[in-house]
N, C-alpha and C positions, 0 to 999 in steps of 0.2 A: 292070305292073298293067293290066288289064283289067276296064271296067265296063259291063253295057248291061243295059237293061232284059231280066225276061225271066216267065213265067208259073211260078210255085211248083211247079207238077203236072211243067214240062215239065225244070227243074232238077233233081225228083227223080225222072225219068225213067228209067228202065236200070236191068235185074235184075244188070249188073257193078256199076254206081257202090255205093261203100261211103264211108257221112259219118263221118268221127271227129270225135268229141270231142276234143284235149287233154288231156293231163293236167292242161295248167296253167291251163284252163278250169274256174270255178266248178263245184258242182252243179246240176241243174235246180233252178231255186227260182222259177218261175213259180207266182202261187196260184191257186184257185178262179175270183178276180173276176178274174184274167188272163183264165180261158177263158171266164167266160161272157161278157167284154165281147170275145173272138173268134168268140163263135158268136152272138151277139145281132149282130156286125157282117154275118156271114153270111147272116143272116133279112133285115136290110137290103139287102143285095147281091140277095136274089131279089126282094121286093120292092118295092122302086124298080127294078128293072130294072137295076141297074149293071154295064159292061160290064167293069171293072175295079175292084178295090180295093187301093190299094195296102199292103203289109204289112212297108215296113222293107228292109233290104240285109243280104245275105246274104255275105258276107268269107270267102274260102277259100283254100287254099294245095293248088295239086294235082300229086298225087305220082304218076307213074308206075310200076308195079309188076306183081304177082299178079293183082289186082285196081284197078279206077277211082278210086282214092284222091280223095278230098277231106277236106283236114284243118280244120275251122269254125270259124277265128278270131273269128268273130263272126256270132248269128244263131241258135244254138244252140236258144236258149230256145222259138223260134218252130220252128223245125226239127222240135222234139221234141214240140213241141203241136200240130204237124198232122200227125204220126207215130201221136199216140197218139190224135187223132180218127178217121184211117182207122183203125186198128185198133181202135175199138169200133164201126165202124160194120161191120168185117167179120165180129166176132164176132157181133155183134146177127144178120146173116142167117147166119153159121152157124148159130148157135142156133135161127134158124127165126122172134126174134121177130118179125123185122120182111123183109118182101121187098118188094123194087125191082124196078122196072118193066122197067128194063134189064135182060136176061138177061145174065148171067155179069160182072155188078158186081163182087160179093164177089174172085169170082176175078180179076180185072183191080186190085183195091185191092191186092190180097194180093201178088200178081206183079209190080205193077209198082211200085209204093211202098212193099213192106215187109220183103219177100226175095229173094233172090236163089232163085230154085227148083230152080236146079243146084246147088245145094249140097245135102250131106246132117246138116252139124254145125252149131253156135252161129256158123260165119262166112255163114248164109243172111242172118242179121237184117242190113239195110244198115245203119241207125243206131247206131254204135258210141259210148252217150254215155260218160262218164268213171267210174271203177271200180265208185263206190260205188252208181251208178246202173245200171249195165251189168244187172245181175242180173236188178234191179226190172224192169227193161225186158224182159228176156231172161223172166220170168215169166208176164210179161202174154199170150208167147202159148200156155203151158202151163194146164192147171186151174185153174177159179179157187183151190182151196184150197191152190195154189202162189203165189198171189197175195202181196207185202210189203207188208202193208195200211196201214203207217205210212211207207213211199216217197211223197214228193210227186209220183212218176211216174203210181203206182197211186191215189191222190186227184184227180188230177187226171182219168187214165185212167174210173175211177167214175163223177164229173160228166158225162163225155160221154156215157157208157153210158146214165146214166140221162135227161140232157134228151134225146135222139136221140129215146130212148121215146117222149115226151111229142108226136111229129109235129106239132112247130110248123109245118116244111118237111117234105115227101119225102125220101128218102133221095137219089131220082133229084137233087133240088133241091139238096140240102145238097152234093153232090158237084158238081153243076154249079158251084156257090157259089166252092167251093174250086179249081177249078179258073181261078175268076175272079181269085185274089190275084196281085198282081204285086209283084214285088222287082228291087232291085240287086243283080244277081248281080257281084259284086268278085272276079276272082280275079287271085291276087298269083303273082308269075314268084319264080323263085327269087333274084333280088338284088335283090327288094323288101326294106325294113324292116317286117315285120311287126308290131313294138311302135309304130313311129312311125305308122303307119293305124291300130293299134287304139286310140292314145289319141289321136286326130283324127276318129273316129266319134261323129257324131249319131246314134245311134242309138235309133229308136222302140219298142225291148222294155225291160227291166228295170235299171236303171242298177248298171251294176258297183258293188260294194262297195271300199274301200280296199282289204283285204287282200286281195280279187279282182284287182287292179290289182296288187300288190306280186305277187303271183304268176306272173301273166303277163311281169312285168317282170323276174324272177330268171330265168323259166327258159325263156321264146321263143327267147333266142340263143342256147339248146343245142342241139346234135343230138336228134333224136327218141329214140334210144337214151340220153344224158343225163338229157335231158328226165324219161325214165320213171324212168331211176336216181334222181334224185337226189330225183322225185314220193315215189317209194315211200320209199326212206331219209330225207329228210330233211322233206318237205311233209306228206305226209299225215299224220305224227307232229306235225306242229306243229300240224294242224287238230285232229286228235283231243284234244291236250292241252289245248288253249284254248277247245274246246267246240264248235271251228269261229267263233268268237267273234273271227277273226284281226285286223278292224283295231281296236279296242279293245287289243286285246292289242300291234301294232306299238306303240301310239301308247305306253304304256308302253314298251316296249322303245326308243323316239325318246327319252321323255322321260327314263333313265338315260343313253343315250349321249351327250345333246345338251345336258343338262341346261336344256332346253325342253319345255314342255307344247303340242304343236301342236292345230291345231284339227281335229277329229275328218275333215270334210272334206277336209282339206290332209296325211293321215297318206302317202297317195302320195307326193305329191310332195317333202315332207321327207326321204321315205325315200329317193329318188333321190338328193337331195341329198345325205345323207350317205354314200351307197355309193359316190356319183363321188367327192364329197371323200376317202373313207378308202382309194378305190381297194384295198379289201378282195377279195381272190379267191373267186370264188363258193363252192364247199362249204367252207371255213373260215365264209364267214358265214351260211349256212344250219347249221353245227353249233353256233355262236354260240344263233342264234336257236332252235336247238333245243334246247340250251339251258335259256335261258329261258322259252321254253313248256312245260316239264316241270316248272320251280318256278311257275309260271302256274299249270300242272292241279292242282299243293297248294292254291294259294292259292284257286281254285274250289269244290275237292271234300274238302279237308282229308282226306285220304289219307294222313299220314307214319303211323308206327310207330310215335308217342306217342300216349297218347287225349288227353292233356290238349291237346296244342296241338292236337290236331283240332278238340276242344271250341271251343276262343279264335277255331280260324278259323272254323268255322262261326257261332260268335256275331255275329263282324262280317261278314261277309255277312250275318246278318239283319241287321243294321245299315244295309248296303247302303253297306259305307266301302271302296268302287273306290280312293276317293283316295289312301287308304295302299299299294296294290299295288307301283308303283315304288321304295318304299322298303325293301317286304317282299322283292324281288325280289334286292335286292341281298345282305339279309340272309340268305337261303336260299343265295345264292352264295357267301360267310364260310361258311357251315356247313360246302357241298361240299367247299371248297377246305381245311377245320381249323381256320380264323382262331375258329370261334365252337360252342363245346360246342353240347349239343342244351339243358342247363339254363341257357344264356343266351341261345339261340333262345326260350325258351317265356317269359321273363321278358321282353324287348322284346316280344312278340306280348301281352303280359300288360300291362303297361304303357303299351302302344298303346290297345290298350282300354279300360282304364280314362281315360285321358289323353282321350281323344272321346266319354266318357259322362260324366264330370263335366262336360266343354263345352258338351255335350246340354243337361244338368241345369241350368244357370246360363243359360242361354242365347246362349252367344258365339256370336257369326256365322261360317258356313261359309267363308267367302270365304280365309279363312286360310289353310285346310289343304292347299288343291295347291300351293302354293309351298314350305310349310312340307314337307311330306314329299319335295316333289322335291329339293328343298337340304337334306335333315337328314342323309342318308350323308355328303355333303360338308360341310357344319358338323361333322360328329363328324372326321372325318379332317383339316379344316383345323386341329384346336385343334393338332395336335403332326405333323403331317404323315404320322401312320403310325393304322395297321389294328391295332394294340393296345390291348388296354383298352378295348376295344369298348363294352361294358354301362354301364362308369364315365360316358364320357362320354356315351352317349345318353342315362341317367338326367339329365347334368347337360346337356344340351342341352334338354331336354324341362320339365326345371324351374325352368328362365332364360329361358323365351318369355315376352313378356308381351303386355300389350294384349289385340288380339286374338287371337293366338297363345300365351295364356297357357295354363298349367295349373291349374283353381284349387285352390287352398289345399283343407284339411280345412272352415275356418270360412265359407268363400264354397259349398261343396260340399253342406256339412249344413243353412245357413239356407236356400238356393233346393231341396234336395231336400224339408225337411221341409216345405215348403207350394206344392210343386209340385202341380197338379192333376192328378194323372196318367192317372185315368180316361180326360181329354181330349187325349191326345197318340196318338200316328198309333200302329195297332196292333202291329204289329211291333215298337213301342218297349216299350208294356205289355208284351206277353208276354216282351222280352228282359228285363225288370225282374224280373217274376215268377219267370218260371225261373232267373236269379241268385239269388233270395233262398229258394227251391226244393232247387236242386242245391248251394251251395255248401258245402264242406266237408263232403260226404257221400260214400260209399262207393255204394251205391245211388242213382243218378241218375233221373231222370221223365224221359221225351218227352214236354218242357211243349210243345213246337211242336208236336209228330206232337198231341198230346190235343187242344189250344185247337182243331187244324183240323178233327181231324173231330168234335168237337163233344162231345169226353168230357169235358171239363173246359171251364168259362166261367168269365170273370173277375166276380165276386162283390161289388155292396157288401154289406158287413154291416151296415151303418147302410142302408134300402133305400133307392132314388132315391125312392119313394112314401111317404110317412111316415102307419103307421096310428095309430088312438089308442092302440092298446098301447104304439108307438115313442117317441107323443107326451110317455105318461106317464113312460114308462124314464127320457126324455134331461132331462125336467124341464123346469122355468119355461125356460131358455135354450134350448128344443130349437131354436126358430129359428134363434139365431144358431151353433150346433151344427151344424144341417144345412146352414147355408150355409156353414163355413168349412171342414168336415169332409170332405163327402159323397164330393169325386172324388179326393180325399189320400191317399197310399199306403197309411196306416193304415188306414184304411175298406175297403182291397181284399184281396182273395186268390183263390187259386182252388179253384174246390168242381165236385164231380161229381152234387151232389145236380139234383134236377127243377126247373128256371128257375122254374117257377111256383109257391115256393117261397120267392122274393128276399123277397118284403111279410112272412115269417113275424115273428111273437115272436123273440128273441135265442133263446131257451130252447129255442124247436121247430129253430132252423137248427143247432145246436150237437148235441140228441140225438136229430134224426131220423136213419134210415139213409143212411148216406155222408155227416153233416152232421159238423161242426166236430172232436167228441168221437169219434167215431167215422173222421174220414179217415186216409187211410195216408201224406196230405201233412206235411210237415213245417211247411210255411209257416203251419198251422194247428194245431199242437199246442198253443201260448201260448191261442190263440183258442180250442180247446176246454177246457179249463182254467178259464177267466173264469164268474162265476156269473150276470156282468150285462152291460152294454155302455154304457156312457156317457162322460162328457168323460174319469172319468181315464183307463177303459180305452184312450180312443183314444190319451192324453199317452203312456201305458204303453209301449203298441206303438208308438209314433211312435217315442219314444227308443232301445228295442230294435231296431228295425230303421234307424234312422239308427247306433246304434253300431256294428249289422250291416255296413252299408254301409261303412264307413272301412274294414273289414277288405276288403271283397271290389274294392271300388275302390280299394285303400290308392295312394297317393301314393310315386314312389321316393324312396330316400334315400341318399344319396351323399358321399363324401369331397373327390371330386374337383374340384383347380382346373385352369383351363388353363394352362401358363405364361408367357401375354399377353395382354393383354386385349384383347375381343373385338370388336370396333363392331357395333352392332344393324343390322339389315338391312330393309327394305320395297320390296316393288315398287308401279310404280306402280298397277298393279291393287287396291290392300289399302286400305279404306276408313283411312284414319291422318289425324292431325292434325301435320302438319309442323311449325306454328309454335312458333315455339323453339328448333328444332332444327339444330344444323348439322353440314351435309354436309361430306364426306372427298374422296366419290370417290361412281362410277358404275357399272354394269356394262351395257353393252349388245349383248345377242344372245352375253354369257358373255366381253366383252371387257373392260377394267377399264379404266376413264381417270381420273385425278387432276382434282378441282377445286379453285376458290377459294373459290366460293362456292353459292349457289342460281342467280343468275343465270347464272354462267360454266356449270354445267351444263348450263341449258336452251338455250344459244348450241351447245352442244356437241354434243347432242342432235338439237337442228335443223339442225345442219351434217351430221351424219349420216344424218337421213331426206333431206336435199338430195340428199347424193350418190347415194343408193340410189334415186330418182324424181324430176327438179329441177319437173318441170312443176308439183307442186301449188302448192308456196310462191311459186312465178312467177304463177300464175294469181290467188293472192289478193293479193301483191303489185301487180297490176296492175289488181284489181276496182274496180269502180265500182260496186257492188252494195250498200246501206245494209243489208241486211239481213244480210247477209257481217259474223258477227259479229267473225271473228278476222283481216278487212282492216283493223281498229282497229288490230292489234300488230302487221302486218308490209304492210313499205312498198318500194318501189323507188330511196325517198329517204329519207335519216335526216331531213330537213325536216320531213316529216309525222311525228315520234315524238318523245318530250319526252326519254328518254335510250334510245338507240339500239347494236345492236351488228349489226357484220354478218356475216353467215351466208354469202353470196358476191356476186359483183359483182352490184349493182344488188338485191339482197335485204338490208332490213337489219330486225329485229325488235325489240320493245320491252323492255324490260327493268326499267324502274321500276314493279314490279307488285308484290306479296306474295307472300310463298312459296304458300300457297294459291292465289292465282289463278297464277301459273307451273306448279302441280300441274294442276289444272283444263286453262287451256291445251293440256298436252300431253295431255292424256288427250283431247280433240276435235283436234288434229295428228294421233296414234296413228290414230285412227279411217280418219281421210281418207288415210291412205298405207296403211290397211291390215295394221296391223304390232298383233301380240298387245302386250296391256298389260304382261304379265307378263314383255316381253321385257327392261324397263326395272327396274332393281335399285339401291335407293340405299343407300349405307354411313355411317352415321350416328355423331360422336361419341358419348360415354356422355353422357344424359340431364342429370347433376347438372352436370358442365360445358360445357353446351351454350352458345350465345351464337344470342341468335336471326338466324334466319337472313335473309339482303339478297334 
C-alpha cells in the first residue's frame, strides 16, 4: 500500500485512466446539501485566498489492462461530485451560457477529466460508477430530454448547473478552486486486504450504511469476475427486494438466525460474526439471504396472489409493525417449504393484527413486542419439538402471553375501545380504524387511505367539535356533559366526502345534503343516515353496534390446544416486569441456558460472565474510591467491605443481600457499562401460583 498527498485535478489526470466503481460499492447517494457545502467550500477557497483545501482519501486498487484501471475502494462519492461539477460547468459553455476567460476551458474539462477522446463508444466516459448509476451518468452527456431526472446523479448534476449560473465565482475561479483540493491518494498493491483498510477508514464523505458494509464484506474477496456474478445473481436481487432498505432488513435476518435483536449500528459487525462462526460458503449464503429478501419484498409491498393477506400486510404497515417482520419471515418460509397452507398463512397474519390493535386499544406498552415475536417461532416449536400444528399452537401461544405481553380479552377490549378517544390518536391509527369498520365483510372495498390522502374523504364528527344552538337544543339539558364525554369517541366519527364547512351543520342538513349521511355510498354511514335525530341514545346506539362490530373484525383465537408440559414464563431483562414473588429456574444468556438456585446465584452468574467477556470494568469499580460510584457500594476487592458477599473472581467479590428488584436494577446499569443489549439477558420463571418469593 501506497499513500502520498496529491492534487484531485492531477489524480484524475489522463484521457487512459478509467475509475470504476465496484459492484460492491454502494450507489451514489450524496445529497444536495452535500454539494452545496462542496461548492460553498469552493467560494471559500477563492476567497480567502486558500492554497489548498483538503477533501478526504481517495482508496484505490490499480489494475493493469486495455486501459489505466482504477478500481475506488473508497472516495467514490466525492469522485463522482467533482465529475459531475466539471461536466455542468462544460455544458454551461457549450450551451454558450456562460464563457471563461481562459480559451479552450470547456475543452480541456472535457479531455482531460471526463473522456477519453480516443474513444468512439460508452468506454470514452472515465467514471465507471456502479450499474444502476452508470446510465444516469452516461445521460448526462447526451440531450437533456435523455436526462434520468429521478437519478441522484442528475439532482445533483442540476444543482450545479444551476448555482454555476448564479456567478458567485468565475468559472475561470470555480476551476482554479478545484484545482486546489487535495486528497490521500491510497493505492493498494495486490496483497493488500482491501476489507481490512476499508473498515479502518476515517473517512470525511458519507458514512457507509450497514448493508453497505455487509456488502463489501461478502464480495471484496472475490475475483472481479465473481464479484459481478454473484452482484448481478444474487446482490442486486436482495437490494431490489428490500427496497434497497438492506441493513434494516440484515438485522432481521441476524435476529431469526441468532435469535438476537442487534443494534441497528452493530448490524456489520454481528453479521461477520456469524459468517465466521457458521463458516457458511459464500453463494449458499447469499441464496440464503436471497431468500429471505424476497419474503421481505411481501412483507413491504404485500404482493402474494391472495388479496386478503395483501390487504392484512398492508394494514400493518400502516401500522408501521416492523417488529413482527422476523416472525413473519419465518412464516412465509413454512409456507415455501408446505409445512403451512396459504388459509393458515392468512389466519397468523390475521391474528397478528388483531393481537397489536387490541394492545393499541388498551394501551399496553410496546416495549414487549421485539422480544415477543423474536422468540414466538421458537416458543411455538419448543411446546413439542416439531413444525406441526402450527396455527394450533401460535393461537395458543399468543393467548397465554400475559402482563405486558398479554392479548386482551373480548371484556378489557370493548370497555378501553368503547371510550377511547380516538379522534385524538396519531392519524394513521384513525384511518386504520375507519377503514376496518369501512371494508369489513364487504365484496366492494373503498381506498379509505388513497381518499383520507388526497382529501376526498375527512374524518367527520357528527356531534361538531363547535356546538351551535341547534346542537345545543338536539343534545338537550345534558349537551355538556354529552359533548365532553362524546365528542372524540368512535361513535361521534365516520368518514364523509361532503364540503368540511359543513361540520357545524343541523344533524338533518349533514344527513340530506348531497354526499351527506342518507345519501353516501359509505357503509360506515348507512346506520347514520337512517337516524332521524342524534343524541345520547343515538350515540349509546352506534357505540354498541360498532363495539359488537369490533369483536368480529378483531375477534380473539380460539384454540383446543394444550402443550404436553408446562411451560415456565419467560422476561428479559429489558421488559418493564415486577419480579417480586417470583422464582427463577434458570437463565439464558447470549441464547445459552444456565440453571440457578436462586435470584442471587444468577446475578453472581451473570457477573462472572460479563467478567470474563471484559475483566477491567468490575476491577475499576472494585477498586474506586469514587462516592459517587454508585455500584462501588455492591462490588468490592474484599468481601470485608460487603454484609453477604459472593465472589465473581479473585479479588472481585459482589454484594448479594439486595432484593430481587434492586439485583434487576443493578444489572440493568452493569448491562450498560460493558455494553452488552438488555435483551441479551432472558429469565425462566416458575408458574406464578407456586412461586416462592424470590432471595
Amino acid at each position: 500500500m501506497k499513500g502520498s498527498e496529491a492534487k484531485l485535478v492531477a489524480y484524475m489526470d489522463g484521457s487512459d485512466k478509467r475509475f470504476i466503481i465496484p459492484v460492491y460499492q454502494r450507489n451514489y447517494d450524496w445529497q444536495t446539501e452535500n454539494c452545496k457545502q462542496l461548492y460553498n467550500d469552493l467560494i471559500k477557497v477563492v476567497k480567502n485566498k486558500r492554497k489548498t483545501h483538503f477533501f478526504g482519501s481517495i482508496v484505490s486498487v490499480h489494475n493493469d489492462g486495455e486501459f489505466n484501471e482504477y478500481l475506488v475502494i473508497d472516495g467514490q462519492q466525492r469522485l463522482t461530485t467533482v465529475s459531475l461539477l466539471f461536466l455542468a460547468m462544460y455544458n454551461l459553455m457549450e450551451n454558450g451560457l456562460l464563457k471563461p476567460t481562459k480559451e479552450n476551458l470547456a475543452e480541456k474539462i472535457y479531455k482531460t477529466y471526463l473522456v477519453d477522446q480516443w474513444q468512439n463508444d460508452d468506454t470514452r466516459i472515465k467514471l465507471k460508477p456502479v450499474k444502476n448509476d452508470r446510465e444516469a451518468f452516461g445521460k448526462l452527456f447526451k440531450e437533456e430530454s435523455e436526462h434520468i431526472p429521478d437519478s441522484n446523479l442528475t439532482i445533483n448534476y442540476n444543482y450545479f448547473y444551476s448555482r454555476i449560473q448564479k456567478e458567485e465565482i468565475t468559472l475561470d475561479k470555480l476551476f482554479d478552486a478545484i484545482g486546489r483540493l487535495e486528497i490521500i491518494n491510497i493505492t493498494l498493491n495486490q496483497e493488500d486486504n482491501p476489507q481490512l483498510i476499508f473498515e479502518s477508514l476515517n473517512s470525511t464523505g458519507l458514512a457507509l450504511s450497514e448493508g453497505d458494509k455487509i456488502r463489501n464484506f461478502i464480495l471484496m474477496g472475490l475475483s472481479p469476475k465473481q464479484q459481478n456474478d454473484f452482484y448481478e445473481r444474487y446482490w442486486n436481487k436482495i437490494e431490489i427486494n428490500t427496497d434497497y432498505n438492506v441493513s434494516f432488513f440484515i438485522r432481521d435476518y441476524l435476529s431469526i438466525k441468532q435469535q438476537l435483536i442487534p443494534a441497528i449500528n452493530k448490524v456489520y459487525f454481528k453479521f461477520k460474526d456469524f459468517v465466521e462462526e457458521s463458516s457458511i460458503e459464500t453463494e449458499k449464503l447469499l441464496q440464503d439471504i436471497l431468500s429471505y429478501a424476497k419474503w421481505y419484498g411481501i412483507l413491504l409491498k404485500g404482493n402474494t396472489t391472495d388479496k386478503e393477506l395483501n390487504a392484512c400486510i398492508i394494514r400493518l404497515n400502516k401500522l408501521e409493525t416492523t417488529v413482527t417482520r422476523p416472525f413473519f419471515l419465518e412464516i412465509l418460509r413454512l409456507q415455501t417449504e408446505g409445512k403451512l397452507s396459504l388459509s393458515e398463512v392468512k389466519e397468523i397474519f390475521l391474528y397478528t393484527e388483531n393481537y397489536l390493535f387490541r394492545r393499541l386499544i388498551c394501551d399496553i406498552p410496546t416495549n414487549a413486542l421485539n422480544k415477543i415475536f423474536l422468540k414466538l417461532h421458537s416458543d411455538i416449536i419448543r411446546y413439542d419439538g416439531l413444525e406441526n400444528n402450527y396455527l394450533e399452537k401460535f393461537k395458543y401461544a399468543l393467548r397465554t402471553k400475559s402482563d405486558n405481553g398479554r392479548f386482551p380479552d373480548d371484556r378489557e377490549f370493548i370497555e378501553a375501545f368503547s371510550i377511547r378517544q380516538v379522534y385524538q390518536m396519531n392519524s394513521k391509527n384513525k384511518i386504520y380504524i375507519l377503514e376496518r369498520f369501512e371494508n369489513y365483510g364487504t365484496v366492494e372495498v373503498s381506498d379509505v387511505y388513497k381518499y383520507c390522502e388526497d382529501g376526498t374523504y375527512t374524518i367527520e364528527h357528527i356531534m361538531p367539535q363547535q356546538l351551535t344552538p341547534v346542537w345545543i337544543k338536539d343534545l338537550g339539558d345534558a349537551y355538556e356533559e354529552i359533548y365532553e364525554s362524546w365528542l372524540h369517541r368512535l361513535a361521534n366519527l365516520t368518514l364523509t366526502g361532503y364540503n368540511s364547512k359543513y361540520s357545524n351543520a343541523p344533524f338533518e342538513d349533514k344527513r340530506d345534503m348531497q354526499n351527506g349521511f342518507a345519501d353516501s355510498h359509505l357503509h360506515i354511514n348507512k346506520w347514520i343516515g337512517e337516524q332521524k335525530q342524534r343524541g345520547l341514545t343515538e350515540l349509546e346506539q352506534r357505540n354498541q353496534i360498532l363495539m359488537n362490530l369490533a369483536l368480529s373484525i378483531w375477534a380473539i383465537p380460539k384454540t383446543d390446544y394444550n402443550p404436553p408440559q408446562k411451560q415456565f414464563e419467560t422476561y428479559s431483562l429489558d421488559e418493564d416486569y415486577d419480579y417480586t414473588g417470583r422464582e427463577i429456574i434458570s437463565f439464558s444468556y447470549k441464547n445459552i441456558k444456565h440453571s440457578v438456585k436462586n435470584w442471587a446465584d444468577m446475578m453472581v452468574q451473570v457477573l462472572q460472565l460479563l467478567h470474563g467477556e471484559d475483566n477491567s470494568i468490575l476491577t475499576k469499580i472494585a477498586y474506586s474510591t469514587d462516592a459517587e460510584n454508585e455500584l462501588a457500594q455492591y462490588v468490592s476487592f474484599t468481601a470485608e467491605n460487603l454484609r453477604t458477599s459472593a465472589i465473581i473472581s479473585e479479588n472481585i467479590c459482589v454484594e448479594t443481600n439486595t432484593s430481587t428488584t434492586a439485583k434487576i436494577a443493578m444489572l440493568r446499569k452493569f448491562f450498560a457499562l460493558f455494553g452488552v443489549e438488555e435483551s441479551d439477558l432472558t429469565f425462566y420463571l416458575k408458574d406464578s401460583d407456586n412461586s416462592q418469593k424470590g432471595k
